[in-house]
N, C-alpha and C positions, 0 to 999 in steps of 0.2 A: 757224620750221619746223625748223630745226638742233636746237633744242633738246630741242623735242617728240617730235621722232624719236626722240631719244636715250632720253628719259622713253620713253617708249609700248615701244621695243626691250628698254631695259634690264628692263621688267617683265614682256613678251610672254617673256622671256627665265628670269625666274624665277619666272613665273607655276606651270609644274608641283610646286612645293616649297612652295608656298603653302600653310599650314594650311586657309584657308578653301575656297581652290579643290580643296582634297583633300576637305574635309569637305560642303560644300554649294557646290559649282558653280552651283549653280541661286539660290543666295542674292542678297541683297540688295548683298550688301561686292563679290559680284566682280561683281554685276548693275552698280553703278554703275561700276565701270571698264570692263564690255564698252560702255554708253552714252559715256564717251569717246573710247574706242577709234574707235566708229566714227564718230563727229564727227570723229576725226582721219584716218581714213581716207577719208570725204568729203570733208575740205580739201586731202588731198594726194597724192590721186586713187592711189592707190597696191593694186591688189590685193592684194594681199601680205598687207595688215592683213584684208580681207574673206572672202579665203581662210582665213585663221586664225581667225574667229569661224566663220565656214560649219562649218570641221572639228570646232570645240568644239564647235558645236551641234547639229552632226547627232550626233556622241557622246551628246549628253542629249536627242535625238529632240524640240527644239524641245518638253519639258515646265516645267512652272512647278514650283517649291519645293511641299513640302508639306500645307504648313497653308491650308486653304479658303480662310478671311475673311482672315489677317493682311495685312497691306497690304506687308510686308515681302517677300512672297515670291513678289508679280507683279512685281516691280523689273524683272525681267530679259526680261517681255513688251516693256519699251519696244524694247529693242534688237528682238526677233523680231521688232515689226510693223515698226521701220525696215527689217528687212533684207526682210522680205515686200512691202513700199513696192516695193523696189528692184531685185526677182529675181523676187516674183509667183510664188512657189512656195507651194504651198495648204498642205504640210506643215508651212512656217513659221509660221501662221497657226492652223491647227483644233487644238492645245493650247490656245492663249489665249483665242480664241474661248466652249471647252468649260467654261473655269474661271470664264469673266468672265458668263456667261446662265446657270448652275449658280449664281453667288452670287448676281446677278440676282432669278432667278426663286426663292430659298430663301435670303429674310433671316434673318439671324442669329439665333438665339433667346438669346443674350446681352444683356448689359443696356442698354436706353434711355439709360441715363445716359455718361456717357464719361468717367467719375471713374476715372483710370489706376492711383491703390490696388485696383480691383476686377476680377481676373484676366478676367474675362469681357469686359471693353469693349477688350479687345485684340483685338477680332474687329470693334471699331470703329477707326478714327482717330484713337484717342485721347491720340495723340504727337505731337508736329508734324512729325518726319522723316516720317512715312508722309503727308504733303502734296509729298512728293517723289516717294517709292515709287510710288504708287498712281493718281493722279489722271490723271496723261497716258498711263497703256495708255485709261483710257476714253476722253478728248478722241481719243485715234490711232482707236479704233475708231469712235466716234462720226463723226470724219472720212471715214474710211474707206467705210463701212456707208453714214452720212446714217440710223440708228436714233438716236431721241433718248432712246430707254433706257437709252444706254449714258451721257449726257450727267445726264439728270435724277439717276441716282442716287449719279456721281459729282459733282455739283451740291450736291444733298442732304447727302453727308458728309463734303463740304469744307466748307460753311458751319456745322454743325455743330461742326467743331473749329475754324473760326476764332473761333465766337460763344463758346466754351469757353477757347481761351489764347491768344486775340489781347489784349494789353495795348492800349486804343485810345490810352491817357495817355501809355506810353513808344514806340508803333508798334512793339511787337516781341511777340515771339511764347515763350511760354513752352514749355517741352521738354513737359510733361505738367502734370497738377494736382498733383503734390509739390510742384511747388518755389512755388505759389502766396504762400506766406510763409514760405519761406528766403529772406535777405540774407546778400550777401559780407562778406567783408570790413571794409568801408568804409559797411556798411551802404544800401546799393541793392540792389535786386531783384536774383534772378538769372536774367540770357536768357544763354545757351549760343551759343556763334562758330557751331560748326559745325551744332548746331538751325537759328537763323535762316540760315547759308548753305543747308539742305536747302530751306527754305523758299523764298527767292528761285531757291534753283535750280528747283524743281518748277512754278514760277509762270512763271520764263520756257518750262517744258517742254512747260506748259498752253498759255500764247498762241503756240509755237511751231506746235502741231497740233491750235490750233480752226482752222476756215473764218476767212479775214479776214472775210469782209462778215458774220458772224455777230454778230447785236445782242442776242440773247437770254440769254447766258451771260458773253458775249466785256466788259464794258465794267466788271462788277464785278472779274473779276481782273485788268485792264488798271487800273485805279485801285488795286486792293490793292497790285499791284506796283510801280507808281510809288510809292505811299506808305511802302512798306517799304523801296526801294531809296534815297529821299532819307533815312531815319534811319539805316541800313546805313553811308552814303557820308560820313554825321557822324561814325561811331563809328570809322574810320579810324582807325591810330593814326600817328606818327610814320616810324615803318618800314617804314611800306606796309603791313602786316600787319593783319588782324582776329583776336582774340586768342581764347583758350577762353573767359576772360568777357567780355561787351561792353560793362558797367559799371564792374568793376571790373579792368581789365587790368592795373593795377601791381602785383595779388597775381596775377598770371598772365605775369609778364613774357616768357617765350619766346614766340616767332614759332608760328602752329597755320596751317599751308599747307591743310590740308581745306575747314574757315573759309572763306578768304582767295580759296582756288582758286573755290568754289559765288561768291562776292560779287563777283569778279571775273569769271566766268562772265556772271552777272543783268546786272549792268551795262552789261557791254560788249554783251551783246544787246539790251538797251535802245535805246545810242545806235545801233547798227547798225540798226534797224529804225524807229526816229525816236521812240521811246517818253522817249526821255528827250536830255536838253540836252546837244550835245556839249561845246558850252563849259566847261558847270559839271562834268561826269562824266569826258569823259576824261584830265585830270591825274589824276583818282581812281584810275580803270583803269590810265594808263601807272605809276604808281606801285606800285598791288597787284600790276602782271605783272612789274617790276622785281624787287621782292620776291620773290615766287615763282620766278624764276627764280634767285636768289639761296641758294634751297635745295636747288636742284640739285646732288648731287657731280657729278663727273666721270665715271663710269661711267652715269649717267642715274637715279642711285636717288633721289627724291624727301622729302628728312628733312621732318621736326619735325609730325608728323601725326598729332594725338592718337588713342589705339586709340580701338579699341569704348566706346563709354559715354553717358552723359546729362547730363552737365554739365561745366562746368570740372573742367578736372585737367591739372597738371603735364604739360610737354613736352619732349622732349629730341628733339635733333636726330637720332640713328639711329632714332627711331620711324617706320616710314612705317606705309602701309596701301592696299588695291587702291583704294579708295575716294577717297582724296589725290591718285592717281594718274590714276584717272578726271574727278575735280574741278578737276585741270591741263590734260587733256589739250582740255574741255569751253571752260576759258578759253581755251589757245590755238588753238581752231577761232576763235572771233567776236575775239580778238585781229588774227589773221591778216586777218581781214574788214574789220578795221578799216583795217588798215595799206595794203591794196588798194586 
C-alpha cells in the first residue's frame, strides 16, 4: 500500500506536465492509468484519488477520444462506467453510451479483412492492444444494460482478432500481421512483453465485468485466459521481469515494468478469483511484484517502461510512461487482495 501510494502521488503529481495528458487527455496512454488509478482507489478506500478523476472528468464532460471505430479511444469509457458503477450519475454514462450504439448501429465501411498494412482495418481490432482498449466498455455495458448487443459485437471482434494473431503453437499473441514473419534475434518469432501483457490485462478486464453465472460468452475467455496466463508465467525471466521480447529477451536484457506490471496484474487476478492454482502462480506473482517494485525510485517515479511502440526496443531506466503506471497500480490492487 506504501508503495503504491507513492507511485499513484508521485504521477497524480506530475500528471499536469504530461505531454499526453496535455495533448489527448481523453486517450488511450492516460486512459490506462485513470483505470489504475481507480483500482487503487478502491483498495484504499481513499477519496482523494476519486475526487481527482471526478475533477479531470468533469473537465472533459465525461467524452471519449475522437476517432469513431478506433478501439484506442474508448480506453477511457472503462474508468467512466466504473465511476458511473459507483456515483450513478447519468452524465457519467450518456457520452459512452452515445459512441458505443452510434458504432453499433453504423458498422464500419472499412475492410473485412484485419490485415494491419491496410490503414482501413484500423477501424477494426486489428492489434492485439485494442483486446485491452475496447472489449470491457462492452462486457461493463453489457452488464450493466443485460443488452446482448452490446456483448455480441464485442464477441464478434474479439474472436476475429484472436483467429487473426493468436499463435495457437507458441499461445501467444502477435502485435498485428507485420510481424507474422519477422524473427529476432536468435531467430524465434516475434510476440511483444507489453502486446501480450495488454492482452492478459484486457482478459482479466473482460471476466472481471461479465455476469458470473454467464455461460454464453463467459467460458471461451475463461479458458483463453488460463491458456495465456500458463505460457506468460513460463516466459518469466530470472528477475522477476517479462521483457520487450518474450522469446528472445537476451537481445532485450533490461527490465520493461509495462510488460511485467499487465502479467502481474492477470495473474494475480487469476489466483484471487480461483481461476488459476495458487501453488503453481503465486511464487510467479510474489516475484514479478518484487520486481516491479524494484523499479520504483524513491520519489514514486516508475522506470524502465518502454514508450509508445509495437515491438521490442531498448529500455532504459528513466523511461516511464502513464500507462506503466496504470499497469502498477492494476497489480498492486489484486496484490493487496492477495496478501488479505
Amino acid at each position: 500500500m506504501d508503495i503504491s501510494r507513492k507511485v499513484a502521488d508521485w504521477q497524480i503529481t506530475v500528471f499536469p506536465d504530461n505531454k499526453y495528458a496535455q495533448s489527448e487527455p481523453k486517450g488511450w496512454i492516460t486512459g490506462a492509468f485513470y483505470m489504475g488509478l481507480f483500482d487503487f482507489a478502491e483498495l484504499s478506500k481513499n477519496d482523494t484519488y476519486f475526487d481527482w478523476l471526478k475533477k479531470l472528468f468533469n473537465r472533459l464532460h465525461w467524452q471519449v477520444a475522437d476517432r469513431m471505430y478506433h478501439a484506442d479511444d474508448i480506453c477511457i469509457s472503462q474508468t467512466y462506467l466504473d465511476m458511473y458503477n459507483k456515483y450513478k450519475d447519468e452524465k457519467m454514462i450518456i457520452p459512452t453510451l452515445a459512441r458505443m450504439d452510434w458504432v453499433i448501429n453504423h458498422p464500419s465501411n472499412g475492410s473485412m479483412d484485419i490485415d494491419y498494412s491496410v490503414p482501413s482495418t484500423y477501424e477494426r481490432w486489428s492489434w492485439c492492444d485494442a483486446l485491452y482498449m475496447a472489449p470491457a466498455v462492452y462486457t461493463r455495458l453489457y452488464t450493466l444494460t443485460g443488452n446482448k448487443k452490446y456483448m455480441f459485437f464485442a464477441d464478434n471482434e474479439f474472436k476475429a482478432t484472436y483467429n487473426h494473431l493468436y499463435d495457437k503453437e507458441e499461445k501467444l499473441f502477435y502485435r498485428d500481421s507485420r510481424y507474422f514473419n519477422q524473427k529476432e534475434a536468435n531467430r524465434k518469432k516475434v510476440f511483444w512483453g507489453r502486446g501480450n501483457g495488454w492482452v492478459i490485462g484486457g482478459l482479466a478486464e473482460i471476466l472481471k465485468t461479465l455476469p458470473e453465472d454467464d455461460t454464453e460468452y463467459r467460458p471461451f475467455y475463461l479458458e483463453l485466459f488460463k491458456e495465456l496466463a500458463g505460457r506468460l508465467a513460463a516466459l518469466q525471466t530470472k528477475d522477476g521481469f517479462w521483457h520487450a521480447s518474450l522469446l528472445d529477451p537476451d537481445s532485450y536484457p533490461s527490465p520493461e515494468t509495462s510488460a511485467t506490471g499487465f502479467m502481474v496484474y492477470g495473474l494475480a487476478y487469476g489466483i484471487n478469483h480461483g481461476y488459476l492454482s495458487k501453488k503453481e502462480y503465486l511464487p510467479i506473482v510474489q516475484k514479478g511484484w518484487n520486481a516491479l517494485v524494484s523499479a520504483v525510485e524513491t520519489d514514486g517515479k516508475l522506470g524502465w517502461v518502454q514508450p509508445v511502440g509495437a515491438d521490442p526496443k531498448k529500455v532504459t531506466q528513466e523511461m516511464t510512461e502513464l500507462y506503466g503506471t496504470g499497469a502498477f497500480l492494476m497489480a498492486a490492487s489484486e496484490i493487496c487482495q492477495l496478501a488479505e
